[in-house]
C-alpha positions as CSV (number, residue, x, y, z in Angstrom):
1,X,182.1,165.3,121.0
2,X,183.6,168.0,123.3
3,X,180.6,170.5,125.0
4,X,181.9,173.4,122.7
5,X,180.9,171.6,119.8
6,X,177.4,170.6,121.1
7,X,174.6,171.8,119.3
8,X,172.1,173.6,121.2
9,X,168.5,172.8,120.6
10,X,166.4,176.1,120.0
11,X,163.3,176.7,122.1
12,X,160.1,176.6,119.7
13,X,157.3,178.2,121.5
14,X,154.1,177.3,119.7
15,X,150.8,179.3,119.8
16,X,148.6,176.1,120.2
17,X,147.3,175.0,123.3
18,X,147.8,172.2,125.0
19,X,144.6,169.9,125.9
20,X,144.7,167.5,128.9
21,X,141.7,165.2,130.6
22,X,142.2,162.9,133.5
23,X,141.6,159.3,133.2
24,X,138.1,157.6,134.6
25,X,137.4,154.5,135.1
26,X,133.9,153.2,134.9
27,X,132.5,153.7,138.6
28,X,133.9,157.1,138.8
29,X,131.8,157.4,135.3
30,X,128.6,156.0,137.4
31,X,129.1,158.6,139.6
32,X,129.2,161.7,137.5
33,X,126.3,164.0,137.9
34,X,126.2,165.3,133.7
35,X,126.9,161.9,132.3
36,X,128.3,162.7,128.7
37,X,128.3,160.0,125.5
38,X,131.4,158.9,125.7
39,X,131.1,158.1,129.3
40,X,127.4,156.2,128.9
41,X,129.1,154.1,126.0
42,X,132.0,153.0,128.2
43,X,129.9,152.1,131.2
44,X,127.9,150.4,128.8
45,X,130.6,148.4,127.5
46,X,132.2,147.5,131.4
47,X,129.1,146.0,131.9
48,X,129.7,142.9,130.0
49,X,131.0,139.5,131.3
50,X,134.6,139.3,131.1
51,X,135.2,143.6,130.0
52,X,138.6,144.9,130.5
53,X,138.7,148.8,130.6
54,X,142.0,151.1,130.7
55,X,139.4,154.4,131.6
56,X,138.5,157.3,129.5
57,X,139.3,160.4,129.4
58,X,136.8,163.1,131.4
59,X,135.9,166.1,129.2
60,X,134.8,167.0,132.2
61,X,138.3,167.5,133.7
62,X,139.7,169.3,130.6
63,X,142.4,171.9,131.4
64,X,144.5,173.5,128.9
65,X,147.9,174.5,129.5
């Protein structure tokens, strides 16, 4: 395909927001001065033998873009 014939991809600009939250782990959770639900049940959860956590995201850190 020569670059004459390429199709160009149009631009689609969208009028909804984009939502992002950072990524906690459990200790920064512990840490947190306005401990939300979602926070408390994943603490919760890291406490038991043998837990495995990935974090969870921080409405706290919310920024839309």
């Amino acid at each position: 395909m020569s670059k004459a014939k390429a199709a160009k991809k149009k631009k689609v600009h969208s009028d909804r927001k984009t939502v992002r939250m950072k990524i906690v782990l459990s200790a920064t959770c512990e840490a947190c001065p306005t401990p939300c639900a979602r926070g408390i049940r994943y603490r919760e959860r890291m406490r038991m033998p043998g837990a495995v956590g990935r974090g969870v995201p921080c409405i706290l850190t919310r920024t839309v873009g």
